[in-house]
DRENTIBA-299689 format. One line per 10 residues: number of its first residue (from 1); for each residue x, z, y of C-alpha. Coordinates in Angstrom, 2 decimals. Example, Ala and Ser with C-alpha at 12.3 -4.5 7.8 and 13.67 -1.06 7.14 Angstrom:
! DRENTIBA-299689
1	12.30 7.80 -4.50  13.67 7.14 -1.06
! end
This chain:
! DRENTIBA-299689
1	5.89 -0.42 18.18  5.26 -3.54 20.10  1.84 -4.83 19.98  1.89 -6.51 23.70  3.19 -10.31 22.70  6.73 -9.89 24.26  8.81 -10.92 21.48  10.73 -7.42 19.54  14.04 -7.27 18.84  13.23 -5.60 15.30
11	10.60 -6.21 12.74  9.86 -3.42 10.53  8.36 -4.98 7.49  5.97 -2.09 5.29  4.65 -3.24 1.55  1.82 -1.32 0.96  -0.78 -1.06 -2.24  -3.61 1.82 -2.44  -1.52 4.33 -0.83  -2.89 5.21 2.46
21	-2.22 8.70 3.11  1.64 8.09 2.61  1.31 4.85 4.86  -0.23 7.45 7.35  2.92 9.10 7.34  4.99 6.27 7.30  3.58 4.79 10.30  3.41 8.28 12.26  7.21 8.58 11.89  8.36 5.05 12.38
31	5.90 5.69 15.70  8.26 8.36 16.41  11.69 6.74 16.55  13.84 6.78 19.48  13.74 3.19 20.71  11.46 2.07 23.27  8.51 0.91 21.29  8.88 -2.65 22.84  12.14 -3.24 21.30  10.20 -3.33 18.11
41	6.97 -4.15 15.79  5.47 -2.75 12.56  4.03 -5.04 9.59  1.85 -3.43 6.59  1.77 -6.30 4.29  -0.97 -5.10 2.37  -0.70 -6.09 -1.84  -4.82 -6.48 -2.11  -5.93 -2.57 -1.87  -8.60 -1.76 -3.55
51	-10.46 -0.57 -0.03  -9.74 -4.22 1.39  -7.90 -4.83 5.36  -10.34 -3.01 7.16  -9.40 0.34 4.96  -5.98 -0.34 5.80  -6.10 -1.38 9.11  -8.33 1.52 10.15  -5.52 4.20 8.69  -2.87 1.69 10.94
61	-4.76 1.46 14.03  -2.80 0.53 16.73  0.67 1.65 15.31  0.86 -1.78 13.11  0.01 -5.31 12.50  -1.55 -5.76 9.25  -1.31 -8.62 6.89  -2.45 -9.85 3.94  -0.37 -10.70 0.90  -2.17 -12.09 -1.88
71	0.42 -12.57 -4.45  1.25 -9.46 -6.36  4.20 -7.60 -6.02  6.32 -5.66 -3.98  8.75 -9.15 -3.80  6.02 -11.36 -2.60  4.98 -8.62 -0.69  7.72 -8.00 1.29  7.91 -12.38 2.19  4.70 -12.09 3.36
81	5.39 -9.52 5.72  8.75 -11.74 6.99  6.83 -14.33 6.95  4.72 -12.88 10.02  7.61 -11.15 11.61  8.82 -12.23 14.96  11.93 -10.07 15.42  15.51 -11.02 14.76  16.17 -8.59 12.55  14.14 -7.13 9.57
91	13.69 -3.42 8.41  12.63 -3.09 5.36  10.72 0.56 4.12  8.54 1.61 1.54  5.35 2.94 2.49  5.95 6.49 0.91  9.25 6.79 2.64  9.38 8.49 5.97  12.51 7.20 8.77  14.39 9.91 10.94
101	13.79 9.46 14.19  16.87 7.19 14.54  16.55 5.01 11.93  16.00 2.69 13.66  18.57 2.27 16.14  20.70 3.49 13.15  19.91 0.74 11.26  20.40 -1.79 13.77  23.71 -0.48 15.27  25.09 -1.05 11.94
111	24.62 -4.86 11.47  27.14 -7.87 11.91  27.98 -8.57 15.51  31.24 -9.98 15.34  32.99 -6.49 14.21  34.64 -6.99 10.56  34.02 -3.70 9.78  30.34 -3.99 9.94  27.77 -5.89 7.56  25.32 -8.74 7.27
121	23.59 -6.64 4.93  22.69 -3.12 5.37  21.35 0.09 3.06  21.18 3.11 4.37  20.85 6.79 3.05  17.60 7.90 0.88  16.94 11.51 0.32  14.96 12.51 -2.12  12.67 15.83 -1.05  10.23 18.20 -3.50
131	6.90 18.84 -1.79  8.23 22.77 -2.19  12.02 22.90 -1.75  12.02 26.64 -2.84  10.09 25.46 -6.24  10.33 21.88 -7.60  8.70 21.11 -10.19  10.54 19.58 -13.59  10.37 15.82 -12.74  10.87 16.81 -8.87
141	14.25 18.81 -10.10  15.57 15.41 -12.09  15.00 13.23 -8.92  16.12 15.40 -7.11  19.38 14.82 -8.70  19.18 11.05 -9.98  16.92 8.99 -7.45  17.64 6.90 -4.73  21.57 6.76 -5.04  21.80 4.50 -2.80
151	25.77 5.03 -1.50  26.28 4.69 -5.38  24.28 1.53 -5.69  25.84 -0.40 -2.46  29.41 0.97 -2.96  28.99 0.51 -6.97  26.74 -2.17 -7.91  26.50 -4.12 -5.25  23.08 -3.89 -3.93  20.67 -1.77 -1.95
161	17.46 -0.35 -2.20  14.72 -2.01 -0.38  13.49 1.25 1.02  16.24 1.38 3.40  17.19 -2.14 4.51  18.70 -3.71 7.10  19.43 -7.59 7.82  19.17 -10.16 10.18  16.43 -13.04 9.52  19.41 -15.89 10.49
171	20.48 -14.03 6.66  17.54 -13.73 5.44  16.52 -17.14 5.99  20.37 -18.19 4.60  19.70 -15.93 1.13  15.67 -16.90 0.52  13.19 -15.03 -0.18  12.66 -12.05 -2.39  12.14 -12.94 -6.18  8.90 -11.47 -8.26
181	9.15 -9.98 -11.75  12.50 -8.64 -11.56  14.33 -6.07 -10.23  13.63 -7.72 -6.63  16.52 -5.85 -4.37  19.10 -6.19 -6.92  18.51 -10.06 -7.27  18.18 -10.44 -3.61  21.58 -8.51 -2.85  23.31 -10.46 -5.40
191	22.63 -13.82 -4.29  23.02 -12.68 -0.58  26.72 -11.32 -1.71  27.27 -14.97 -3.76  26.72 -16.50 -0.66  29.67 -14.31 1.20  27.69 -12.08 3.02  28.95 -8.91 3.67  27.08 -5.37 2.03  27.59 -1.96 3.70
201	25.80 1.64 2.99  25.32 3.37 6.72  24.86 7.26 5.78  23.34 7.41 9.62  20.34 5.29 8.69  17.92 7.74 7.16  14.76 7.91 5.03  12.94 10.51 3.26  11.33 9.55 -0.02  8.91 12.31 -1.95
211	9.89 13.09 -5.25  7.57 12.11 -8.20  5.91 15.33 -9.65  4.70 13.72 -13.15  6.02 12.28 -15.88  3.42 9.89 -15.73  4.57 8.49 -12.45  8.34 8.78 -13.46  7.61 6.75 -16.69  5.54 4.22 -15.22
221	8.47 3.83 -12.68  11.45 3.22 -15.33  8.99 0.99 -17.33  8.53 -1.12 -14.82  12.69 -1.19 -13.54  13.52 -1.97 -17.25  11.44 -4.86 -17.48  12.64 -6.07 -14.17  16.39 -5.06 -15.79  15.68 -7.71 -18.44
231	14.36 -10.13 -16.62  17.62 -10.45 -15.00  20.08 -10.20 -18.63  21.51 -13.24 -19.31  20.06 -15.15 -22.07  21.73 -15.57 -25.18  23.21 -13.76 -28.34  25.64 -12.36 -25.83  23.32 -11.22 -23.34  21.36 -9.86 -26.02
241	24.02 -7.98 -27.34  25.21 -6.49 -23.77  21.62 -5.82 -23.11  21.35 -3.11 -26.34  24.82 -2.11 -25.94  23.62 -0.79 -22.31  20.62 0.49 -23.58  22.76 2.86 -26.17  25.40 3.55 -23.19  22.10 4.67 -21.31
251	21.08 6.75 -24.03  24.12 8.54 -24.82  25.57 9.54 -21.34  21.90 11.77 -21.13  24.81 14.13 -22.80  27.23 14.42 -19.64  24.64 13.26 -17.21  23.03 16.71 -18.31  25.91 18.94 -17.46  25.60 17.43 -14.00
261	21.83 18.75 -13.84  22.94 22.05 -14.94  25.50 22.20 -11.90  23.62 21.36 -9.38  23.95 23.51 -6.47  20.69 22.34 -5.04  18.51 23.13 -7.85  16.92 26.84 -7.59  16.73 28.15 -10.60  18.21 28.10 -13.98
271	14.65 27.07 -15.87  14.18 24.42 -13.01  17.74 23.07 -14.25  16.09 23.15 -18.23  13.77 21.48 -17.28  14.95 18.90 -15.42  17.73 18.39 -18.79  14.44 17.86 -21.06  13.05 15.31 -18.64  16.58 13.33 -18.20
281	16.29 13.75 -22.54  13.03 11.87 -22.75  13.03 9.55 -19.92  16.52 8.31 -21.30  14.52 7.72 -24.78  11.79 6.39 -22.76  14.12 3.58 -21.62  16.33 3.46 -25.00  12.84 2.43 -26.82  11.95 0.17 -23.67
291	14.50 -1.98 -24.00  14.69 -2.35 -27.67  11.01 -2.89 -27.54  11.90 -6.05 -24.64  14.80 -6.87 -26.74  12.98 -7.81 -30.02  9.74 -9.07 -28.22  8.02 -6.10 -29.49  4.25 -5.15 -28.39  3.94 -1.76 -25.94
301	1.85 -0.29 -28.01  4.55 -0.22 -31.09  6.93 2.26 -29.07  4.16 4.78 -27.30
! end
């Protein structure tokens, strides 16, 4: 990664928040990538950590450019970190996530330049791993099967993860900057598409993401997405009325969506695949209640 001055061709743009040993990791693989490291430049934007900058730019050292972002959130986040980039295109990762070594040439090879059959916008493949392979635990086992779809979610919905995200800043700058309180990739990707700019998945663009291993961190992830979910519903009796008529659809394909869990080639053993079914059970309850709870302005501490 560039630290010299000379102005990088990429910017890869880190959100980070109390998480150091995974930004470790992070920073030790995107130090790894083939491209000479002049062609590009790391940013932690750094989401107020508990240790302060000095924490976090001590576990960065000279692999990154740290930077403060004092508004909360992963959206705000994320501007701050454009904000002080200086490339002229933007990579977008996690800080848990870690890039194959040609991510980022990957990545970049895949962007507009005059070819129709490549994008403005890019999202590229996120595979979900179990800290033991040979032995995941219950809530490793259902991400390993449900997270990070993200061929589903460009090809399908229309948006990508902003683990694994390429675009230029000429469309960045076009689109605006990421929203807070909502689902901020999906909002972003939809007004970038309203504008006419074009969304493609590249399956050659890699990142690892770790599984969650509790169901604490699994709920506290699909509490939060739901209440960034309904901060993007329409308003209205209608939206209202799609909004619980999704959360029963939700609830009710746990049925089918647990045939696919017991099928999975990938998933060891048979009480790894029960397990995983009585996780996708409660999580989809989790999110059934969730959304009722958002949809009739009920407190948190009705539905726990």
């Amino acid at each position: 990664m560039d630290l010299s001055g000379q102005e990088p061709r990429i910017s890869v743009v880190v959100p980070h928040l109390d998480d150091l040993a995974n930004l470790d990791a992070c920073l030790a693989h995107l130090a790894a990538q083939r491209m000479p490291p002049e062609h590009y430049e790391i940013i932690v934007a750094d989401n107020g950590s508990h240790g302060g900058l000095a924490t976090v730019e001590a576990v960065a050292g000279g692999r990154a450019r740290v930077v403060a972002a004092p508004a909360r959130g992963a959206g705000p986040a994320r501007n701050a970190g454009v904000a002080a980039a200086r490339g002229a295109i933007l990579a977008f990762i996690d800080s848990d996530c870690r890039p194959s070594p040609d991510w980022l040439a990957a990545g970049e090879a895949a962007l507009a330049s005059g070819d129709p059959a490549r994008s403005d916008v890019v999202g590229g493949a996120v595979r979900v791993v179990a800290a033991d392979a040979a032995a995941p635990s219950a809530v490793e086992a259902y991400e390993l099967v449900f997270a990070f779809r993200n061929d589903l979610y460009v090809h399908r919905k229309g948006f990508t993860v902003t683990a694994n995200m390429f675009v230029s800043r000429r469309v960045f700058a076009a689109v605006g900057p990421f929203a807070n309180g909502v689902s901020e990739d999906v909002e972003w990707c939809h007004r970038a598409r309203a504008l006419g700019f074009r969304l493609g998945y590249a399956p050659a663009c890699i990142v690892a993401h770790p599984a969650r291993r509790s169901w604490d961190e699994l709920a506290r992830k699909w509490r939060r997405t739901t209440r960034e979910a309904h901060a993007l519903a329409p308003a209205g009796l209608l939206g209202a009325l799609r909004w619980l008529a999704r959360a029963w659809l939700v609830l009710l394909s746990a049925l089918p969506q647990a045939w696919r869990i017991l099928r999975a080639a990938d998933l060891p053993a048979r009480r790894t695949r029960l397990g995983a079914v009585l996780v996708l059970l409660r999580i989809r309850g989790l999110r059934f209640a969730e959304a009722h709870r958002l949809a009739f302005g009920l407190s948190q501490e009705i539905v726990r």
